[in-house]
N, C-alpha and C positions, 0 to 999 in steps of 0.2 A: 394412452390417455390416463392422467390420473383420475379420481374421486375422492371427494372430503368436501364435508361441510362444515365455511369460513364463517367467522363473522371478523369482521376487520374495525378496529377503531382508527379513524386521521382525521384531525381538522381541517388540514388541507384540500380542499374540495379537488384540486389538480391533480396531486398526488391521488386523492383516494379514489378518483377515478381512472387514472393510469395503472396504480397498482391492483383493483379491483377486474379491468380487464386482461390483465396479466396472466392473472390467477384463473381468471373463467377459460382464457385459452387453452390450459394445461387439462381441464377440466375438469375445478372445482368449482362447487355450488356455492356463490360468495353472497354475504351480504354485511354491507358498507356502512357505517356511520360514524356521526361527526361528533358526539359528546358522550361524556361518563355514564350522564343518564338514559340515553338509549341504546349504551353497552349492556349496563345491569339490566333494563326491562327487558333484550332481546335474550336475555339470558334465561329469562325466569318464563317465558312465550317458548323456548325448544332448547335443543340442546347443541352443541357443536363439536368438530373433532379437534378444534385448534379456534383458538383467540390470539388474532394479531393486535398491537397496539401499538400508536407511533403518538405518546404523551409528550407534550411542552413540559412540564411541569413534575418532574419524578414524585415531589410529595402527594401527588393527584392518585398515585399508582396503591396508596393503601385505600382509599376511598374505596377504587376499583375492584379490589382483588378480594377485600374483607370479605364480601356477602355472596364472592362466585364460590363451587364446590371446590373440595380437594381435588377433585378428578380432574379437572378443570384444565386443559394443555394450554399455554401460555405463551406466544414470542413475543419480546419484549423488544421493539424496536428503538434504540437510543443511540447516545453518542460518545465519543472519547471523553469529553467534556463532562458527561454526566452521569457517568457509568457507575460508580465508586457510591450515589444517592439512588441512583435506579436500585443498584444491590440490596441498599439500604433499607429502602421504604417496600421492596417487592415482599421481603420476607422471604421463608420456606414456601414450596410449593413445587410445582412439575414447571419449570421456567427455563428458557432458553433466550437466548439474549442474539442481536442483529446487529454489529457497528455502523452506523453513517458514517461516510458516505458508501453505497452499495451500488454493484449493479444488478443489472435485471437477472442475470442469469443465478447471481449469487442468492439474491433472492427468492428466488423460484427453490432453491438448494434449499435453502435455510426451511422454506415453508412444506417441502416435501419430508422433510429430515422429521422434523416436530409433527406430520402428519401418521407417519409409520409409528411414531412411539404413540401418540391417542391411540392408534387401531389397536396394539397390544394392551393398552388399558381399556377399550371398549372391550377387549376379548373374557372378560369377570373378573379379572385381578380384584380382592378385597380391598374396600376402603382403605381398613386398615394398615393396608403394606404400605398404601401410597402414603399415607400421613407417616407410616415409618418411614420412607425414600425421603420423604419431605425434610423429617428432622437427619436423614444424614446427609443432608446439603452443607456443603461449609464455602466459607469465603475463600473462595479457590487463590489458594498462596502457595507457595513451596516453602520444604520443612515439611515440621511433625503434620501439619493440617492435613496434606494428601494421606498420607501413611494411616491417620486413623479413620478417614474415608474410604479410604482402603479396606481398611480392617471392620467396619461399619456394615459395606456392603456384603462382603464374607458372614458378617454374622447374620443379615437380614437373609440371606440365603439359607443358612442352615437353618432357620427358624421355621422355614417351610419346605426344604426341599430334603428328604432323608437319604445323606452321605455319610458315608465313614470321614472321609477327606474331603474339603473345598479350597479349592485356593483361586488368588486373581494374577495375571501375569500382564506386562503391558512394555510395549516396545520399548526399546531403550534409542531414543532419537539418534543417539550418535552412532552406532552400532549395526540397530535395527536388530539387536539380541535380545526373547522375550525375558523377564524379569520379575521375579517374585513377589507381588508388594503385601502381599495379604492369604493365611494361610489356616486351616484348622483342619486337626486332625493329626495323630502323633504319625501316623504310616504315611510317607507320600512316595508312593509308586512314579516312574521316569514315564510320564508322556508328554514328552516332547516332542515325540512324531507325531501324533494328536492334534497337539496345539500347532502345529506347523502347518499340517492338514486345512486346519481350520484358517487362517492366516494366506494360506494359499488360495484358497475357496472365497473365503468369506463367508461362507456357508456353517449352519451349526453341523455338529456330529453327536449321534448317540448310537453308542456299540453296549450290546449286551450281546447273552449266549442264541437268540433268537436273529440275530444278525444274521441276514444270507450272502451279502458282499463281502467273499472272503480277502479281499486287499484289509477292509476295514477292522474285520477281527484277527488280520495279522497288524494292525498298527498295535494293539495289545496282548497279543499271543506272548510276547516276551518280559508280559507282569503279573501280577495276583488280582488286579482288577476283572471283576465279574459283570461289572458295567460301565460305563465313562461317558457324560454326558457335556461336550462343550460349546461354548457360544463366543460368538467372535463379540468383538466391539469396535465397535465402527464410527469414524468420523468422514461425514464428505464420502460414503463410499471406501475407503482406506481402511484396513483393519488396523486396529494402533494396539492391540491387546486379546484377553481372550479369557473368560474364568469357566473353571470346571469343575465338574461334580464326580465324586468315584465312589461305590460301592465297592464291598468285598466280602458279602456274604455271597453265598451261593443262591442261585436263580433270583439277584437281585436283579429289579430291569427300573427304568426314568418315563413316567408315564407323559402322555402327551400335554398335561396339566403342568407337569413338571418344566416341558419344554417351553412353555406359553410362558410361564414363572421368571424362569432364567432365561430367556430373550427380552423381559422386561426390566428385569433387571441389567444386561448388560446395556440394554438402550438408555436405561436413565444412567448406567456410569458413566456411557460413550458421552451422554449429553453433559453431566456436570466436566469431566474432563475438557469439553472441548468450550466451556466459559472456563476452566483455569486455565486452557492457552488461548484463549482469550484477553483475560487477565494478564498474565505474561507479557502479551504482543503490546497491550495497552503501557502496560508497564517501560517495557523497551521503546514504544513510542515517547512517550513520556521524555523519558534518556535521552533517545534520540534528537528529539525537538528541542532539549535546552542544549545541548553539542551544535545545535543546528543555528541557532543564537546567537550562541558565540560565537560561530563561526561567520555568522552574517555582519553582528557588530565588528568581528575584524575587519571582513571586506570591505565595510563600507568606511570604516578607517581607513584602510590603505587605498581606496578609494578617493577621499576628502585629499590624501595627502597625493595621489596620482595627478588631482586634478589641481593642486595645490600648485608643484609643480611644474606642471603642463604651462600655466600661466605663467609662471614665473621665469620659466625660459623660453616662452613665445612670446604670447602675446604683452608681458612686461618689458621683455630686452626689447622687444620693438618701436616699443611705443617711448621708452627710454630712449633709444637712439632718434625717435622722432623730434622729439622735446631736445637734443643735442640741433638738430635741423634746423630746430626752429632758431635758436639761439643763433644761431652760423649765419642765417638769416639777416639779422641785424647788422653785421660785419658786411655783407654785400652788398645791402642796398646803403649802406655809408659808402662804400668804395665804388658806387656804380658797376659791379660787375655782374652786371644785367645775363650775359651768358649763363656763369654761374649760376646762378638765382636761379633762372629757369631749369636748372639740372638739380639744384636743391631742394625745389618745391615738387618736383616731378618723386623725386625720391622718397619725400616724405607723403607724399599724394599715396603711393604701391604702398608703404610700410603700409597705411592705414586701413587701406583696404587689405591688404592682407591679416592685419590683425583682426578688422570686422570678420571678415569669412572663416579665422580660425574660432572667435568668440562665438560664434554661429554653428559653427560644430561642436563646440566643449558645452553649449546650451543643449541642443540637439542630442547628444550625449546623454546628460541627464535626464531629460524626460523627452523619451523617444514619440514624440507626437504622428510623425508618419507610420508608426508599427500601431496605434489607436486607433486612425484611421483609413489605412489601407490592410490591415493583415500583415503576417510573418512576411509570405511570397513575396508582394509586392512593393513593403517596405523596404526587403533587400533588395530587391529588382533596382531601385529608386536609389538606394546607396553606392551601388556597384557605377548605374550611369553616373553619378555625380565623378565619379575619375577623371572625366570624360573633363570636366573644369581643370586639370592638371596636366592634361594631356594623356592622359594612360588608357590604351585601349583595353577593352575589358569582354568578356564570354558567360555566360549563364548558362547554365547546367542544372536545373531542377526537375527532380521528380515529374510527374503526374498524380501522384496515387501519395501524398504523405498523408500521415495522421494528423487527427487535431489534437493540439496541444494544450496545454494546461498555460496561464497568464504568465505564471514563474519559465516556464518551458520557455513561450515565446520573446518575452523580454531578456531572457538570458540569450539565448541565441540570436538577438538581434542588437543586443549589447557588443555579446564579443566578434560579431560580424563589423559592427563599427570599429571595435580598437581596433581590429585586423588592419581592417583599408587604410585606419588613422596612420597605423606604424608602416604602412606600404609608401604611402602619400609622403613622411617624413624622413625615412631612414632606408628605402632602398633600393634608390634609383631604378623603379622599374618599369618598362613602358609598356608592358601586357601583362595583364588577372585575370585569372579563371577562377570563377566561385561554380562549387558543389556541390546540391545540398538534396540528399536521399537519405530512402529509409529500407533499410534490409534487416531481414530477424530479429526485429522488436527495436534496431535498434538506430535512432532519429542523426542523421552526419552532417557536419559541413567542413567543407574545406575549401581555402584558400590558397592559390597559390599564383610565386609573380617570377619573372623571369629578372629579377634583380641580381643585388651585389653578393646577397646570399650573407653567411655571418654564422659565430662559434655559436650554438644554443648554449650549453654549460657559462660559457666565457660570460655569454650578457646577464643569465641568471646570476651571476656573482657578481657583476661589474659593478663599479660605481658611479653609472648611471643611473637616477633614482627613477626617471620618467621610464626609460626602455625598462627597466628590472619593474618598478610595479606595475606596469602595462602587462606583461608577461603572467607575473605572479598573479595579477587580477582575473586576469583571464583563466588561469589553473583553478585559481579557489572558487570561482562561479562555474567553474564543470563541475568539480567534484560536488558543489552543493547539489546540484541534479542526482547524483549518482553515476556522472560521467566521466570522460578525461580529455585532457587537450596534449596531444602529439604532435612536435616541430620537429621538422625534418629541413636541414639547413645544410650549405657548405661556401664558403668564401666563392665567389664569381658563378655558383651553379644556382642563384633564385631562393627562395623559400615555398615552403609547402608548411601551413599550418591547417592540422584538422583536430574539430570538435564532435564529441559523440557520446550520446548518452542512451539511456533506453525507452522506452515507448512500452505500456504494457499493454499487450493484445485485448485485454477486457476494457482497457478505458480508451481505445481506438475504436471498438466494436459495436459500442453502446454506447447511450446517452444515459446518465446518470439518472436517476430515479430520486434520490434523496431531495430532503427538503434544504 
């Protein structure tokens, strides 16, 4: 069980009591309120080891923070949307930042994480420093920014902890090889078994000559170091880095003051590092979501024009040849040939309802109203029977145990579940369908298959048939918008098999969302 004393700011009274007993479960001492002013007054009544805040309004946050101490630990709970003004109006200070939407577990992380660094600052660290850590906050960018926050914190180190040498090292993502960013001191002795040590562990190290674990004073047996103090830095649990401290005088040794010092220090690098991947992630979202635009305004182009066509070689020829009926019409009841007639008007009677019932799909189509009101399952269930109007016998094959899906999730898979059937029902003679639809290792399936005429996959993707190729193509670029793909497995008289799959993340299967 943990302990820490919360004070939490939400206006949301839902939220702030779901997220409040969250917290007491884990076994912190919380207390909850709903506005600025009963943040600051509960401020000024005791003290706390962490201030949550879930703000509407980012310029409310200088209000906030002006009148609380430097010491003051901070999660600042906000959004993609607003991140960039949260940075803005928070200022310097000991800040850690939360993206919406979250889940429970993430959040419990987030709030543990910011709870470990208060305790090193409840441990005496001088005001001082912290207003020094405060002013080496920078707007986590890549470039020079990092580099001199690098070099920031090396110097805030050496100000109080007496080394010959200091330096800061920090994983190299692609690699996972540590890396130099920040360094003082003209002598820097090889400990990289050290910092490996430390990376391995998690754990700090400090070796001097009164060491008794001789594995540890063989990690420097093989340099002029007389003592070597180092600390990991940690995100999530994860070491991503590691800064170190060396002496080289003789019977120099790192008092436990020292050690308290540089665990504070690498807890506030660990912490600014992980809002500049933060930043980053935001950033690449950012990227992401206008690629994602585009690619949606395509789809729904070739969409517009999917359905363009569909009409214009269904239900238009149809009803073209009807209005031919009709006219043909006039020629036999001149001529009395009453037999006729009756085979003409029978003929145009089928066109019409055949065109009704395809216009009733390419409606249905576009705004899937059985997936509104019955769920994913049983919307397909409902699609699969409708064969059953065509003659085509059909088989269901569902899970028990799927996940829940996001709205994007389920309209897309209950989209390209319709074109499936659509191009079955039109193009391939088949009198039995089997749908698919499971979920295995995160990751959400369906598949379709019929005992048809079967047909080239490559050959139709290039054909120039506009209806069969952006049926196809449509159905490709609304996987991929998931992060999925669609696999057709085809061959002249052996059926079709079309399967879609995309993935499901185990944290947003496992929990219900928390956010506002």
């Amino acid at each position: 069980m943990r302990s820490g004393n919360i004070l939490m700011l939400e206006a949301n009274e839902g939220l702030r009591l779901n997220r409040s007993r969250a917290l007491s479960r884990e076994g912190y001492s919380v207390t909850s309120v709903a506005s600025i002013g009963e943040t600051i007054e509960a401020t000024r009544q005791q003290s706390y080891d962490l201030l949550v805040i879930s703000i509407g309004e980012p310029e409310q946050l200088r209000t906030l923070l002006t009148p609380l101490p430097p010491e003051m630990n901070v999660l600042i709970v906000t959004s993609i949307d607003t991140i960039g003004q949260v940075t803005e109006y928070a200022g310097t200070g000991i800040h850690s930042f939360l993206l919406e939407p979250f889940t429970l577990s993430r959040f419990k992380a987030a709030v543990a994480q910011a709870i470990d660094g208060a305790r090193l600052i409840k441990g005496g660290i001088r005001s001082e420093v912290l207003t020094s850590l405060a002013r080496a906050n920078w707007p986590p960018s890549p470039g020079t920014g990092a580099d001199q926050f690098f070099k920031r914190i090396v110097e805030i180190s050496a100000a109080d902890i007496e080394a010959e040498h200091i330096f800061l090292m920090v994983k190299d993502e692609a690699t996972g090889a540590l890396v130099t960013k920040a360094r003082m001191g003209d002598h820097q002795p090889d400990l990289h078994t050290v910092c490996n040590r430390v990376v391995d562990t998690g754990e700090p190290v400090v070796i001097d000559k009164t060491t008794r674990d001789a594995e540890l004073r063989g990690l420097v047996a093989e340099t002029d170091a007389t003592a070597v103090m180092c600390v990991p830095l940690l995100i999530k649990g994860s070491v991503v880095g590691v800064i170190g401290h060396v002496k080289l005088t003789e019977r120099a040794q790192f008092t436990s003051n020292d050690l308290s010092f540089a665990s504070l220090i690498a807890w506030w690098s660990s912490m600014v590092l992980e809002n500049a991947r933060l930043f980053g992630r935001v950033q690449k979202q950012y990227l992401h979501m206008e690629r994602l635009l585009e690619e949606i305004r395509v789809a729904q182009e070739n969409e517009r024009r999917r359905v363009a066509v569909e009409i214009h070689d269904g239900v238009a020829q149809w009803m073209v040849g009807a209005s031919y009926g009709i006219k043909a019409i006039g020629h036999l009841i001149s001529e009395q040939r009453l037999a006729d007639l009756e085979l003409e008007l029978t003929k145009i009677r089928d066109t019409v309802q055949t065109s009704i019932k395809e216009l009733r799909r390419t409606i249905a189509n576009l705004r899937p109203l059985p997936l509104e009101e019955l769920g994913l399952v049983a919307a397909v269930r409902q699609a699969t029977e409708s064969l059953q109007e065509d003659g085509i016998r059909y088989h269901s094959v569902i899970d028990r145990d799927l996940p829940e899906l996001t709205l994007a999730q389920e309209s897309t898979t209950y989209w390209i579940v319709q074109e499936m059937l659509s191009n079955i029902r039109k193009h391939s003679g088949a009198s039995e369908v089997t749908v698919h639809i499971r979920y295995y290792d995160s990751m959400f399936s369906v598949e379709v298959s019929d005992n048809g005429q079967g047909f080239n996959p490559e050959q139709v993707m290039h054909s120039e048939s506009p209806l069969v190729h952006l049926g196809l193509l449509g159905m490709r670029e609304r996987a991929e918008l998931l992060g999925g793909s669609l696999a057709i497995k085809s061959e002249q008289g052996k059926g079709t098999s079309v399967s879609f799959t995309f993935p499901v993340s185990d944290s947003e299967t496992a929990e219900a969302m928390i956010s506002g």
